[in-house]
C-alpha positions as CSV (number, residue, x, y, z in Angstrom):
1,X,8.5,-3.3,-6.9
2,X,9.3,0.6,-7.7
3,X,7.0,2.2,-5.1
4,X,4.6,3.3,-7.5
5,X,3.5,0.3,-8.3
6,X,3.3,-0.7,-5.3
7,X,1.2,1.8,-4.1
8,X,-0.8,1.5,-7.4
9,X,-1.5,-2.5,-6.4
10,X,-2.8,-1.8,-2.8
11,X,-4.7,0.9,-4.6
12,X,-6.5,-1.9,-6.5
13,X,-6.9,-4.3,-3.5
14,X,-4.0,-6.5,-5.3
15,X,-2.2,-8.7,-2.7
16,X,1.5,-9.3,-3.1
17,X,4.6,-11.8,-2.6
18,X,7.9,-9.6,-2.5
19,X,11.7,-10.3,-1.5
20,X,12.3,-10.0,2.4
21,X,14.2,-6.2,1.2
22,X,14.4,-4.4,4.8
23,X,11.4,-1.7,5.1
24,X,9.4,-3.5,2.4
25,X,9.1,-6.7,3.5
26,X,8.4,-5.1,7.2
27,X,5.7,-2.9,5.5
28,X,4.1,-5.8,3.9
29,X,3.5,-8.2,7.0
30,X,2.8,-5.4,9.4
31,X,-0.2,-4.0,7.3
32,X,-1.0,-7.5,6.1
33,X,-0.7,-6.8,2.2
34,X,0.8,-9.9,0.9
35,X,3.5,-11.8,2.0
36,X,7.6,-12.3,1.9
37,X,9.2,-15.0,0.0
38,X,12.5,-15.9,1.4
39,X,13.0,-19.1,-0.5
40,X,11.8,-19.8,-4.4
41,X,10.6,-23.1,-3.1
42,X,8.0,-21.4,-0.9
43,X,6.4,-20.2,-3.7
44,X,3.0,-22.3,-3.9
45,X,2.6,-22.5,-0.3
46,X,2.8,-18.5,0.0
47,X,0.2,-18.6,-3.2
48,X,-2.0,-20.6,-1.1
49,X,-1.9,-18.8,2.2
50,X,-3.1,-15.6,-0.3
51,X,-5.4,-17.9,-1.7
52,X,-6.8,-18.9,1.6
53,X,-7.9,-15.1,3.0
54,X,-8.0,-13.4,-0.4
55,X,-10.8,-11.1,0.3
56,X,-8.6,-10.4,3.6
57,X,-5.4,-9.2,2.1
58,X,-7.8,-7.3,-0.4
59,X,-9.4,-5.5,2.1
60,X,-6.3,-5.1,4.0
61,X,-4.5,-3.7,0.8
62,X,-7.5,-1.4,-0.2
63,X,-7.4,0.3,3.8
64,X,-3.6,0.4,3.8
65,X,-3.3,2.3,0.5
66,X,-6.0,5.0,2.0
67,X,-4.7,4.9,5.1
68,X,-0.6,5.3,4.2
69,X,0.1,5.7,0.4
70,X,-3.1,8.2,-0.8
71,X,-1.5,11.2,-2.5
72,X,-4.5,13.3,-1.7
73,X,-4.8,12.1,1.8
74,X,-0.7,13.1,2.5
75,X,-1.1,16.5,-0.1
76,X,-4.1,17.7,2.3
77,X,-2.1,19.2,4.5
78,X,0.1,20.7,2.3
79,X,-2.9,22.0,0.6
80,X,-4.5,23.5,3.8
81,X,-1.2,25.2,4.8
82,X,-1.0,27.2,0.8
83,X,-4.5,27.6,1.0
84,X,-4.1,29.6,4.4
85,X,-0.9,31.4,3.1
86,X,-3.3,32.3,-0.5
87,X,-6.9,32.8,1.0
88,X,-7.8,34.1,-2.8
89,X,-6.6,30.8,-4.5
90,X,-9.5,29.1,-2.9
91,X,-12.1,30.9,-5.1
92,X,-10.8,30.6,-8.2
């Protein structure tokens, strides 16, 4: 997945099945967004196991995007240190 899109699917509480990539598949189980599928033949059974706790790995997804992937959340601080350096900015 291009990270965008990724970050556009836990956005929208969209759970997902990805290739065991290092730092991806990592991110995936350790938040609890989807799962990794190491074989093709584990397909179904991974299907299922979202299946079984959908409204989990939504909810999951949902928190994780606002939580590590929000552009607004990371751009705050960037924001509050311009907004110090240009008090003036903030008015307009």
């Amino acid at each position: 997945l291009a990270s965008g899109k990724f970050s556009h699917f836990r956005k929208l509480g969209v759970p997902v099945i990805v290739s065991p990539l290092l730092g991806l598949a990592d991110f995936v189980v350790e938040h609890g967004v989807g799962v990794v599928l190491h074989q093709p033949s584990d397909a179904a059974r991974l299907i299922a196991q979202i299946e079984a706790d959908f409204e989990g790995f939504r909810a999951r997804a949902r928190a994780c995007f606002d939580e590590h992937l929000s552009y607004d959340r990371a751009f705050r601080a960037v924001l509050e240190v311009t907004d110090r350096w240009y008090p003036s900015a903030q008015a307009v």
